[in-house]
Short mmCIF file of the C-alpha atoms (twelve columns), coordinates in Angstrom:
data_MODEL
# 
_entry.id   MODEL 
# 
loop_
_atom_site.group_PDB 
_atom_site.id 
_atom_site.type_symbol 
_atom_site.label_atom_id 
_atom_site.label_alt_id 
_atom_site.label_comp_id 
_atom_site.label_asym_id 
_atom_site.label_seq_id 
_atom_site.Cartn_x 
_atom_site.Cartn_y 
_atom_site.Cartn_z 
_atom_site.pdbx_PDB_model_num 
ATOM 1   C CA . UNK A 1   -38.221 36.805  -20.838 1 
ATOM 2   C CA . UNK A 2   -40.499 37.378  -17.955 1 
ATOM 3   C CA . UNK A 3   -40.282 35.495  -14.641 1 
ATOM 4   C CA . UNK A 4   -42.876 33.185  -15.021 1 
ATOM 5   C CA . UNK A 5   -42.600 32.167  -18.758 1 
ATOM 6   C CA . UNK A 6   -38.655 31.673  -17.110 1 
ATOM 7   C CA . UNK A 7   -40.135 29.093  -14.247 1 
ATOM 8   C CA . UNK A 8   -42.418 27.475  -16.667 1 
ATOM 9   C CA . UNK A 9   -39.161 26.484  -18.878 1 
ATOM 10  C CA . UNK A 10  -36.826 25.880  -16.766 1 
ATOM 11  C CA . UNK A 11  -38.565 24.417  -13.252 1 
ATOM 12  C CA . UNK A 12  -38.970 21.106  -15.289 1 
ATOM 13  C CA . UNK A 13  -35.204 20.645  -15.998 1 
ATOM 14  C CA . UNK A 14  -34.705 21.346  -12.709 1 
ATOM 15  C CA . UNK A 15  -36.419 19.006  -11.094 1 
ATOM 16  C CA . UNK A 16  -34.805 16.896  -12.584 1 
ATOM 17  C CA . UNK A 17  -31.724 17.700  -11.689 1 
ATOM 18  C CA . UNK A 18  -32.922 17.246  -7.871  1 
ATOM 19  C CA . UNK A 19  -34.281 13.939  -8.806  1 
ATOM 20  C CA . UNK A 20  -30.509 12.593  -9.931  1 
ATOM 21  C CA . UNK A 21  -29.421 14.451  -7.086  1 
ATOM 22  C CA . UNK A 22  -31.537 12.046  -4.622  1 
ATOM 23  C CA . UNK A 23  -31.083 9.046   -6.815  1 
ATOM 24  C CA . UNK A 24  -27.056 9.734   -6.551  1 
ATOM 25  C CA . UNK A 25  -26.852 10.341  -3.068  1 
ATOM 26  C CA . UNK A 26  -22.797 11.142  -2.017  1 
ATOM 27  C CA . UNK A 27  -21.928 8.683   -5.442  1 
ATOM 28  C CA . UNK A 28  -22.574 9.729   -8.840  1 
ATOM 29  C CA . UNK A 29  -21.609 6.293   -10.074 1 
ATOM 30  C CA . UNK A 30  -24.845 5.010   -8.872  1 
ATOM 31  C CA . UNK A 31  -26.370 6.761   -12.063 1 
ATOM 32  C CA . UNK A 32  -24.742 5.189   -14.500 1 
ATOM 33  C CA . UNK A 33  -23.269 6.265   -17.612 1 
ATOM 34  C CA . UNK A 34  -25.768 8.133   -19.125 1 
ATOM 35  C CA . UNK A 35  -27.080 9.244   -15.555 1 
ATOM 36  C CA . UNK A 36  -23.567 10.882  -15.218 1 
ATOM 37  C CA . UNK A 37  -23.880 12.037  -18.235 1 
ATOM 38  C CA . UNK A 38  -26.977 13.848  -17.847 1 
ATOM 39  C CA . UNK A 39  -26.230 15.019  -14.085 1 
ATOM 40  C CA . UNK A 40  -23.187 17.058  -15.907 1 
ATOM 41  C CA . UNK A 41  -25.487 18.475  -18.607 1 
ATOM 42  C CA . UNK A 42  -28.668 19.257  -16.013 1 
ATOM 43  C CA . UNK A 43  -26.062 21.099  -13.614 1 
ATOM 44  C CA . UNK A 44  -24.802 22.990  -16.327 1 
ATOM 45  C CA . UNK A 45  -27.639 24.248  -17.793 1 
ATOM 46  C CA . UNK A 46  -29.123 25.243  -14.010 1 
ATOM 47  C CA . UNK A 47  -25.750 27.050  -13.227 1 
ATOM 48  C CA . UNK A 48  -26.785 29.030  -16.968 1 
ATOM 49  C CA . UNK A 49  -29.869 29.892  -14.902 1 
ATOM 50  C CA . UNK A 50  -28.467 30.763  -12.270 1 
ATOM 51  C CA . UNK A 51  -26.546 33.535  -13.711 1 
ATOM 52  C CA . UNK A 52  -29.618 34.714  -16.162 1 
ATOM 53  C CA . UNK A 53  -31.783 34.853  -12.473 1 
ATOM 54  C CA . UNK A 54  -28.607 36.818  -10.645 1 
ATOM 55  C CA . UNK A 55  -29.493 39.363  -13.664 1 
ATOM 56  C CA . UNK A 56  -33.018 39.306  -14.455 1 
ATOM 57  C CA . UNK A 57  -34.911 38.320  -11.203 1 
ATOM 58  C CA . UNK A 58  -32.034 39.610  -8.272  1 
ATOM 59  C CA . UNK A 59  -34.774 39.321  -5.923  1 
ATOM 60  C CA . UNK A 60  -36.839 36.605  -6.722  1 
ATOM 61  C CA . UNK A 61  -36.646 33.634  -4.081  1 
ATOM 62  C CA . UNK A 62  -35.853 31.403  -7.544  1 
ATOM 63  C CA . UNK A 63  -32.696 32.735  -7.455  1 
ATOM 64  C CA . UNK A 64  -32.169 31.452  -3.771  1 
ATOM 65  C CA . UNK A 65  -33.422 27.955  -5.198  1 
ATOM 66  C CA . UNK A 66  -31.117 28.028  -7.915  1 
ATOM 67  C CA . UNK A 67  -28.220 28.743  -5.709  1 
ATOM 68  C CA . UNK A 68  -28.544 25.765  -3.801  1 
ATOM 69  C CA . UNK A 69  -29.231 23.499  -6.352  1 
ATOM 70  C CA . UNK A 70  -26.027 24.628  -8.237  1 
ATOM 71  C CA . UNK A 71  -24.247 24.213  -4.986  1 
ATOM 72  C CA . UNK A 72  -24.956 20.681  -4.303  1 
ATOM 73  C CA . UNK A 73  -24.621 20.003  -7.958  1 
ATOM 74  C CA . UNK A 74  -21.129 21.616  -8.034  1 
ATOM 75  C CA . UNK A 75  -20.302 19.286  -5.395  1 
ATOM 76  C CA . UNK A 76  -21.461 16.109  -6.544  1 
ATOM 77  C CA . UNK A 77  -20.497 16.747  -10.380 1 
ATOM 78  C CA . UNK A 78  -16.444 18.024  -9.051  1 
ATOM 79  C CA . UNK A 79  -16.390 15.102  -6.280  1 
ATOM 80  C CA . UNK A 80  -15.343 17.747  -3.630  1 
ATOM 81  C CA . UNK A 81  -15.521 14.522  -1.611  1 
ATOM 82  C CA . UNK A 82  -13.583 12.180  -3.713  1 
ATOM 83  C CA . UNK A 83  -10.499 12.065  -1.899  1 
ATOM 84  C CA . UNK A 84  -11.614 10.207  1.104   1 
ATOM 85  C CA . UNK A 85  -13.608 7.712   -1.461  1 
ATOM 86  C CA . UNK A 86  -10.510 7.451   -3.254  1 
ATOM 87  C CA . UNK A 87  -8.383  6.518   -0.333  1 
ATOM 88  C CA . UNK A 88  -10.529 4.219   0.828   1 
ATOM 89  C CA . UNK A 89  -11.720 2.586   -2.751  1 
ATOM 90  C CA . UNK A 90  -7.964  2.594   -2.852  1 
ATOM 91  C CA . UNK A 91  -7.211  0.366   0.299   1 
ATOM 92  C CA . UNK A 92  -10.189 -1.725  -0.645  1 
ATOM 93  C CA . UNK A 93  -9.383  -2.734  -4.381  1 
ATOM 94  C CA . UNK A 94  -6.921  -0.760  -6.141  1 
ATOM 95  C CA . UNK A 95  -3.681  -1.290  -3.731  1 
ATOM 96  C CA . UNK A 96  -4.243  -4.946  -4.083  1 
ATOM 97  C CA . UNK A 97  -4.808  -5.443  -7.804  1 
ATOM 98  C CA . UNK A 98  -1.720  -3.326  -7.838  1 
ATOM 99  C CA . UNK A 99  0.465   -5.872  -5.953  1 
ATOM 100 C CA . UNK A 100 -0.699  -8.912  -7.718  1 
ATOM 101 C CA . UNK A 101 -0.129  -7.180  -10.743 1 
ATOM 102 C CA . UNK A 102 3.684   -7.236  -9.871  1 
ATOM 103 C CA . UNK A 103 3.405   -11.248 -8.996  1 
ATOM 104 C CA . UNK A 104 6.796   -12.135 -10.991 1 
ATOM 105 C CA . UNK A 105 8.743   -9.007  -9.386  1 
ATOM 106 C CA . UNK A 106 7.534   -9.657  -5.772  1 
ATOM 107 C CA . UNK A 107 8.237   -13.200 -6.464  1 
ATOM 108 C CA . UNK A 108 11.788  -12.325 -7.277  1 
ATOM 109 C CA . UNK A 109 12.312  -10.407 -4.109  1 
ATOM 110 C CA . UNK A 110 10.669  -13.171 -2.034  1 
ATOM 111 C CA . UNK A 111 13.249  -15.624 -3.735  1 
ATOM 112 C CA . UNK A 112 16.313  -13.732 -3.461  1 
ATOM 113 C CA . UNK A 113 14.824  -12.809 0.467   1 
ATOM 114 C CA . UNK A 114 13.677  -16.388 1.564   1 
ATOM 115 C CA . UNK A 115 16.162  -18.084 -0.685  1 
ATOM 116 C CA . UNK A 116 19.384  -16.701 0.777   1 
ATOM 117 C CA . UNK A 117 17.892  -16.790 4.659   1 
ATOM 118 C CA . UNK A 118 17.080  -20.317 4.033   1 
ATOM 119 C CA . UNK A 119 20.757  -21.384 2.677   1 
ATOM 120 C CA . UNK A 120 22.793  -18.879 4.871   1 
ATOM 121 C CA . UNK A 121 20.621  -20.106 8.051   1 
ATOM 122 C CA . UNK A 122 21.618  -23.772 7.416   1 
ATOM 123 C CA . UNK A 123 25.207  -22.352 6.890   1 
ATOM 124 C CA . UNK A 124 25.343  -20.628 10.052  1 
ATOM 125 C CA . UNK A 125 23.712  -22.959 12.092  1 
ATOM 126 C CA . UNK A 126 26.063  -25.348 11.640  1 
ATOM 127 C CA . UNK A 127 29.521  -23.216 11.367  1 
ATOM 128 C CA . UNK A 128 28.287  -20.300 13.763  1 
ATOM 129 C CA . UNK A 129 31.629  -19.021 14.684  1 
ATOM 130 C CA . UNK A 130 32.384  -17.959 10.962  1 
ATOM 131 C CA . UNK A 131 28.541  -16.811 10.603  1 
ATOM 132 C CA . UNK A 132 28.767  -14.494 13.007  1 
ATOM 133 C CA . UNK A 133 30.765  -11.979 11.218  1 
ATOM 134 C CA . UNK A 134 27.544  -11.386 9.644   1 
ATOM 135 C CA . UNK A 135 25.357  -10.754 12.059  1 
ATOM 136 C CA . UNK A 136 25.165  -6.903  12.393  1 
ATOM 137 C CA . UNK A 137 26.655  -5.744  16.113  1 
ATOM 138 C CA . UNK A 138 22.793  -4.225  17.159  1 
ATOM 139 C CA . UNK A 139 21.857  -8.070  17.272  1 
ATOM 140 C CA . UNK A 140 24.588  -10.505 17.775  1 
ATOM 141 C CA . UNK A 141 23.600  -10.459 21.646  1 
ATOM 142 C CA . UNK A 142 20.442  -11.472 20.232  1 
ATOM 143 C CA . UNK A 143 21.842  -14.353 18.098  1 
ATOM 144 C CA . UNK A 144 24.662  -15.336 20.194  1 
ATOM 145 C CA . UNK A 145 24.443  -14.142 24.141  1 
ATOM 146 C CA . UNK A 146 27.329  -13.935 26.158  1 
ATOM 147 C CA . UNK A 147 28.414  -17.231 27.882  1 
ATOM 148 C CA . UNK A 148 25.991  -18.416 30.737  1 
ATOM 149 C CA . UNK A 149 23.090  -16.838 29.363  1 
ATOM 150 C CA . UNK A 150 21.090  -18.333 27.215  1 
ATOM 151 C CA . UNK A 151 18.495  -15.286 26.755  1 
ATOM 152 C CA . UNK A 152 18.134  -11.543 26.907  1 
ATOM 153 C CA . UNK A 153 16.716  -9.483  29.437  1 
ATOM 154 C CA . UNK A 154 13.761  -7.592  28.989  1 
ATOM 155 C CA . UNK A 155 15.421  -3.950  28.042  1 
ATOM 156 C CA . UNK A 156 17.504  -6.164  25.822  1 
ATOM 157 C CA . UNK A 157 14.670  -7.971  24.665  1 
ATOM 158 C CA . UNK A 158 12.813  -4.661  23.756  1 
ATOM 159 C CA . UNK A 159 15.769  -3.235  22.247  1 
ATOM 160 C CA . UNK A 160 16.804  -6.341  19.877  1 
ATOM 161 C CA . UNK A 161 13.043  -6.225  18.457  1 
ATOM 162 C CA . UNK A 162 13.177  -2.642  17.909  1 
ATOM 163 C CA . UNK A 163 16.631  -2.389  16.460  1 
ATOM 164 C CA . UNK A 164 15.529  -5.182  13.869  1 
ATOM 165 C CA . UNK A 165 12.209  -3.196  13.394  1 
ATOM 166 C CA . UNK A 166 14.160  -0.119  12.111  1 
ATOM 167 C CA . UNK A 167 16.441  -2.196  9.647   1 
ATOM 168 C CA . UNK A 168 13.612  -3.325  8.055   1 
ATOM 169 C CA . UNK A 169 11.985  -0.316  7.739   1 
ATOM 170 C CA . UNK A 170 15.039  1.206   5.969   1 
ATOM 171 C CA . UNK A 171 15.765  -2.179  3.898   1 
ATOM 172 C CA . UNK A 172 12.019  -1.622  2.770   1 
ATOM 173 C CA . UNK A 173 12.697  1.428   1.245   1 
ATOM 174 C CA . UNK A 174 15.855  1.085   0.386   1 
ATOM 175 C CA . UNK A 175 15.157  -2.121  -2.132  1 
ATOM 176 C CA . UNK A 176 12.503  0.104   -4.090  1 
ATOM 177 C CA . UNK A 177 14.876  3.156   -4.870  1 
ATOM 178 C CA . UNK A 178 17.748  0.060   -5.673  1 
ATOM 179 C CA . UNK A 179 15.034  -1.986  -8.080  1 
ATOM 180 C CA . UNK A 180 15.233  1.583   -9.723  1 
ATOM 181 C CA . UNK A 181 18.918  0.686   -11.265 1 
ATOM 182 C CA . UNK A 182 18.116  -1.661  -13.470 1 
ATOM 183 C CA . UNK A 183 16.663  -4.331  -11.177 1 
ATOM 184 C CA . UNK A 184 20.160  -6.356  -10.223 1 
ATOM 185 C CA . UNK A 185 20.733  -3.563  -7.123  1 
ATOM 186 C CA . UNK A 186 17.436  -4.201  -5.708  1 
ATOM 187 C CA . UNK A 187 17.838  -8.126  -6.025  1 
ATOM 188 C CA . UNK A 188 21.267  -7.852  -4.158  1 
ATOM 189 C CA . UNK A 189 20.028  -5.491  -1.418  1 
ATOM 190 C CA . UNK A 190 17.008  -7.773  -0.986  1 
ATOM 191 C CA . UNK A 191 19.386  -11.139 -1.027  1 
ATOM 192 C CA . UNK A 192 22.064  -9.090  1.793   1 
ATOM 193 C CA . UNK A 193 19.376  -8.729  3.954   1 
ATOM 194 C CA . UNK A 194 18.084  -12.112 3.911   1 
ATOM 195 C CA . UNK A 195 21.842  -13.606 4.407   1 
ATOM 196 C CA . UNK A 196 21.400  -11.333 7.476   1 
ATOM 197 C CA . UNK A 197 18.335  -12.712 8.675   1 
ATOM 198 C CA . UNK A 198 19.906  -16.206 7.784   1 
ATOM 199 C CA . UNK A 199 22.826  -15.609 9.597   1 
ATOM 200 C CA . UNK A 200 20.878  -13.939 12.833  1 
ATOM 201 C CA . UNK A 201 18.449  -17.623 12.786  1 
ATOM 202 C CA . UNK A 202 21.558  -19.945 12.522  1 
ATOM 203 C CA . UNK A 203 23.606  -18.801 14.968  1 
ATOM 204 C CA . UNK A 204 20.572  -17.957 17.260  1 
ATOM 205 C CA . UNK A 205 19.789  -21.436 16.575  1 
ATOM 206 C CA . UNK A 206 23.268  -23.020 17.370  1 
ATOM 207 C CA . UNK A 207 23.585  -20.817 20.353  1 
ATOM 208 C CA . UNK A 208 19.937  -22.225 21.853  1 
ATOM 209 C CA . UNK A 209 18.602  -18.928 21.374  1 
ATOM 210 C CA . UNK A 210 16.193  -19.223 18.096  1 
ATOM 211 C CA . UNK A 211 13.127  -19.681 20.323  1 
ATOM 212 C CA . UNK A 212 13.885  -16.538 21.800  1 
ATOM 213 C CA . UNK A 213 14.940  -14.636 18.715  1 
ATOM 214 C CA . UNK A 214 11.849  -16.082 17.267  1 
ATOM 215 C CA . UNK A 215 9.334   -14.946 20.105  1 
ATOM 216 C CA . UNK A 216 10.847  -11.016 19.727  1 
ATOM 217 C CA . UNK A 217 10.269  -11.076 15.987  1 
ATOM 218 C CA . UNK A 218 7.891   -13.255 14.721  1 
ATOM 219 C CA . UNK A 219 4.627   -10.718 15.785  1 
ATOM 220 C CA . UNK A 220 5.534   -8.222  13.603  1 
ATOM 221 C CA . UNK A 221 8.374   -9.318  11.311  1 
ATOM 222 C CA . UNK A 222 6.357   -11.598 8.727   1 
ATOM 223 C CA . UNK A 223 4.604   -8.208  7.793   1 
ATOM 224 C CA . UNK A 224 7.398   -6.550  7.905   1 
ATOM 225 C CA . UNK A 225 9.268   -9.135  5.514   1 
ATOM 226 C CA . UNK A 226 6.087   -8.644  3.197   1 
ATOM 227 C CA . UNK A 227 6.570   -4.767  3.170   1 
ATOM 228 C CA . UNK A 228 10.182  -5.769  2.236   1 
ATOM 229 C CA . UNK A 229 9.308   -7.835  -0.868  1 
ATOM 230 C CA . UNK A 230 6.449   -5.721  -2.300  1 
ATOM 231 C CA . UNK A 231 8.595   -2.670  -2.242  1 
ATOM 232 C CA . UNK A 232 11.397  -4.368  -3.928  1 
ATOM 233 C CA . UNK A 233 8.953   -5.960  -6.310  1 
ATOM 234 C CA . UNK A 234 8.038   -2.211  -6.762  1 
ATOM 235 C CA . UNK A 235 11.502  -1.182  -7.754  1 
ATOM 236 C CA . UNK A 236 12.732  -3.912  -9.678  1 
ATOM 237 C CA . UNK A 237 9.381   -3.092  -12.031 1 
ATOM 238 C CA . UNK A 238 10.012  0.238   -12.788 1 
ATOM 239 C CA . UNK A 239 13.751  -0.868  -13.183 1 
ATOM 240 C CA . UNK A 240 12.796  -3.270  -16.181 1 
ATOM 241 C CA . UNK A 241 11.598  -0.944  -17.580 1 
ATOM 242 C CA . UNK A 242 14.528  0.659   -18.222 1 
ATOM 243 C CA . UNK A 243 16.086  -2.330  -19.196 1 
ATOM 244 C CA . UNK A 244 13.278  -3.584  -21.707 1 
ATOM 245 C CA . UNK A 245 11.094  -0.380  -22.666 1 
ATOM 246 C CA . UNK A 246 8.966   -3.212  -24.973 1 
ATOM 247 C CA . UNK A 247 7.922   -1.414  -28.030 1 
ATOM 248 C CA . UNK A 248 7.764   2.398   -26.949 1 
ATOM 249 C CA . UNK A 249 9.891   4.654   -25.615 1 
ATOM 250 C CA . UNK A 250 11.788  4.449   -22.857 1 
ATOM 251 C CA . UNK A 251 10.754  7.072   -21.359 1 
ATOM 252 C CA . UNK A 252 7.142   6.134   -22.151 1 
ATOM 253 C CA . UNK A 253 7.684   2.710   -20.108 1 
ATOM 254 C CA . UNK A 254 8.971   4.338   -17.275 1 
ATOM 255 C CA . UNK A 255 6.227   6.875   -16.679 1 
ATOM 256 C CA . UNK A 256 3.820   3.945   -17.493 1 
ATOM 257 C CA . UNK A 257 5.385   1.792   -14.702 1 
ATOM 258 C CA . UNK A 258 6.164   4.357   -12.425 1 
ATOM 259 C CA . UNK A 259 2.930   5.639   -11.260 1 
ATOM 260 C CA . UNK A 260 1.072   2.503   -10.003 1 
ATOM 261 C CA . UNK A 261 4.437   1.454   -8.643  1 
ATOM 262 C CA . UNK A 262 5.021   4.676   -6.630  1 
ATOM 263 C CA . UNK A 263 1.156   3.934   -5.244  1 
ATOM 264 C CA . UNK A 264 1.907   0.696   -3.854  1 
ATOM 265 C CA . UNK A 265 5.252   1.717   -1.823  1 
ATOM 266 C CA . UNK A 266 2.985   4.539   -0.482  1 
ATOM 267 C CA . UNK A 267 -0.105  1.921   0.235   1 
ATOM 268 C CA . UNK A 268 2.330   -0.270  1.920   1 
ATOM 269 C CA . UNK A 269 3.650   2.495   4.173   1 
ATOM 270 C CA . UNK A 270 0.476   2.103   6.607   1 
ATOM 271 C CA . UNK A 271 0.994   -1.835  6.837   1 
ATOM 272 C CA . UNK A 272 4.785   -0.821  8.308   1 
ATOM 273 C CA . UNK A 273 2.690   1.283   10.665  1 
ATOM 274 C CA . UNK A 274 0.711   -1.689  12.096  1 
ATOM 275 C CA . UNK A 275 4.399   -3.141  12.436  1 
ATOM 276 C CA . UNK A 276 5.512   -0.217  14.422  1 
ATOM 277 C CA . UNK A 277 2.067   -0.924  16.768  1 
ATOM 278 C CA . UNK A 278 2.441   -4.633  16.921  1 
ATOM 279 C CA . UNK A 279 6.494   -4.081  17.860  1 
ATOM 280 C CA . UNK A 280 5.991   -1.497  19.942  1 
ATOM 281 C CA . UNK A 281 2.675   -2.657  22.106  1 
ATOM 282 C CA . UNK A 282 2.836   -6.576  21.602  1 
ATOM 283 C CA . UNK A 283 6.591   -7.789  21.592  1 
ATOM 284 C CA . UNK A 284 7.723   -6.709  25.148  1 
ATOM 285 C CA . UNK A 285 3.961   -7.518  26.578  1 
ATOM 286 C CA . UNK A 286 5.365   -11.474 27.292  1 
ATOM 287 C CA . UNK A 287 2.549   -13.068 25.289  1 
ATOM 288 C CA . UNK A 288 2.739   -16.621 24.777  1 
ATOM 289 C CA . UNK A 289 4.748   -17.968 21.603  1 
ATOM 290 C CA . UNK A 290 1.431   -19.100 20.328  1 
ATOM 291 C CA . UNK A 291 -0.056  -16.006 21.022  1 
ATOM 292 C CA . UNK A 292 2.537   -13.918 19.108  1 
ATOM 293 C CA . UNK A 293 3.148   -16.347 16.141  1 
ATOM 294 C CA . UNK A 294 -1.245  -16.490 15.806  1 
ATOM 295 C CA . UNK A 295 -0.937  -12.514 15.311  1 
ATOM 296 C CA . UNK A 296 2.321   -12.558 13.165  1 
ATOM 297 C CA . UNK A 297 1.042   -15.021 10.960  1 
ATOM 298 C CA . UNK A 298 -2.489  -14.122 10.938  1 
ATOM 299 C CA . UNK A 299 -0.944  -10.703 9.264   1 
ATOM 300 C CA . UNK A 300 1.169   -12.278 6.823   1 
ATOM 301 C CA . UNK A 301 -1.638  -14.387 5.609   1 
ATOM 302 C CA . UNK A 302 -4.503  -11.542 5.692   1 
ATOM 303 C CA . UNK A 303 -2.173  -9.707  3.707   1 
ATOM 304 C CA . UNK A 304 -1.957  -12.020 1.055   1 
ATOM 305 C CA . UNK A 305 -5.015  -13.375 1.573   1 
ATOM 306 C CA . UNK A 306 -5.995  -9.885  0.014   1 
ATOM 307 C CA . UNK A 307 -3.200  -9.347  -2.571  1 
ATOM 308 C CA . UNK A 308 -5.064  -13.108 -4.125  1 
ATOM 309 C CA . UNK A 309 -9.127  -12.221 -3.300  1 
ATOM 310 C CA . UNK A 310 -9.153  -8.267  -3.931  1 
ATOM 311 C CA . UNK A 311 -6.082  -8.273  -6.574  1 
ATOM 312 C CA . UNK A 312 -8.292  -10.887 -8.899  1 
ATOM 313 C CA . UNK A 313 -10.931 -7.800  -9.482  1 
ATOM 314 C CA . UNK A 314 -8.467  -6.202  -11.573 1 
ATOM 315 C CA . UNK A 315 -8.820  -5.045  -14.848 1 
ATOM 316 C CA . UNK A 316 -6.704  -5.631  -17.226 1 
ATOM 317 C CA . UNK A 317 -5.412  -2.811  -17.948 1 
ATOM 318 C CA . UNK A 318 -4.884  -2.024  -14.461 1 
ATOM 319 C CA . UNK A 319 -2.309  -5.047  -14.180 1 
ATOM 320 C CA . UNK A 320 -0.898  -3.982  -17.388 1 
ATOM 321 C CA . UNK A 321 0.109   -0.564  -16.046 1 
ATOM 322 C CA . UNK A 322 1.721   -2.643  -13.409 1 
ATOM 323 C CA . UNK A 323 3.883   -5.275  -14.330 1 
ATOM 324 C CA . UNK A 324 4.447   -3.457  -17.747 1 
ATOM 325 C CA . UNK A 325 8.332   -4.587  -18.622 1 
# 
């Protein structure tokens, strides 16, 4: 084939290539279907070209022409840039439909967390001598300080919020790889921790001190408390499915499960960041107890403010793969 019966075939297809190339921009998906469709086919068939030019025409500037064209095809068509849209789509949809689609597990987690601080609280706020055995040695100072003081200094201050800060942290992750066994672990994990928290308010609270206590915490722990119950939520899924593989295998349910699970414990890993900022940079700056409780709960409720507006673009099957069990 000569050169120019070659440009007379082949210019036309691609042109059009360049024309879904401008129409696409840095996102394919603004073609379509069949736009995708043809973008694969058109960049195909000009990287066919390419290799007949190499051969037939080495130094023809078509050949130049072809190579770029191929190039930004390649590109677009392989998504060399679809890992930062996929983290971000992620954080901006996904993550979210992912959580709501484990609603009845978090929901669990939040009961057996909430439920037992709520009862043990009462408990030790009225009995606090007895309660105290509870309270983990890193914090009783916190809940109960020595006689004559009725608060903590600032290094203690600092170091109370901090200690609690790391329990969490480990708690978090700890309730996910317990939800694994079966879901019971994970519940009982979740519900210890609470009885802790319970026990920490209630003698805080008969001591004088919950105000205090309150103050260190309450910036960065209702976020934290969220990371708790997700991640348990998380664990307990994959964990019913071990107990109740529905219809397939068992081994089927659990790889079904697993995956979107094992995405939101590592999408809720940056939100225990922000923690880490908020305890770090906004607990032991004295704001006011408006000021602090405005942030913490502001968090909490963004967060699920989220989980409820972003989670309800889900598709189905996306909250199937999630709260399969």
């Amino acid at each position: 084939m000569t050169l120019s019966r070659f440009l007379a075939d082949r210019t036309p297809s691609w042109d059009a290539l360049e024309g879904l190339l401008r129409r696409a921009g840095s996102r394919p998906e603004r073609l379509g279907t069949d736009g995708v469709l043809q973008l694969g086919a058109a960049y195909r068939a000009a990287a066919a070209d390419l290799a007949h030019a190499r051969r037939a025409y080495p130094g023809d500037p078509v050949v130049q022409r072809l190579e770029l064209l191929v190039r930004r095809a390649r590109s677009l068509v392989y998504a060399r840039s679809g890992a930062r849209r996929s983290a971000r789509d992620f954080f901006a949809r996904d993550y979210w439909i992912l959580v709501r689609a484990l609603g009845r597990w978090i929901g669990l987690a939040s009961l057996a967390l909430l439920g037992t601080a709520l009862v043990v609280g009462v408990w030790a706020a009225l009995d606090p001598a007895v309660a105290a055995s509870l309270v983990p040695g890193d914090f009783i100072d916190g809940a109960a300080p020595p006689t004559g003081d009725r608060g903590l200094a600032s290094s203690e201050s600092a170091a109370f919020s901090s200690q609690l800060f790391t329990n969490n942290i480990r708690v978090t992750f700890m309730a996910f790889v317990a939800g694994l066994l079966c879901v019971v672990p994970g519940f009982l994990i979740v519900a210890y921790n609470g009885a802790i928290l319970g026990a920490v308010m209630g003698v805080a609270a008969a001591n004088g001190n919950l105000g205090r206590v309150l103050h260190l915490i309450v910036a960065h722990g209702v976020l934290e408390l969220t990371c708790i119950v997700v991640a348990a939520g998380a664990g307990m899924a994959v964990g019913w499915a071990v107990v109740d593989p529905g219809q397939g295998t068992r081994r089927a349910a659990v790889r079904d499960v697993a995956r979107p699970t094992i995405l939101v414990v590592l999408g809720t890993m940056p939100f225990l960041v922000v923690c880490g900022i908020v305890e770090g940079f906004v607990s032991p700056a004295g704001w006011s107890a408006i000021a602090v409780t405005v942030l913490g709960v502001g968090l909490g409720v963004a967060y699920w403010a989220l989980v409820f507006r972003r989670g309800a673009d889900g598709a189905p099957g996306a909250r199937r793969g999630a709260g399969a069990g």
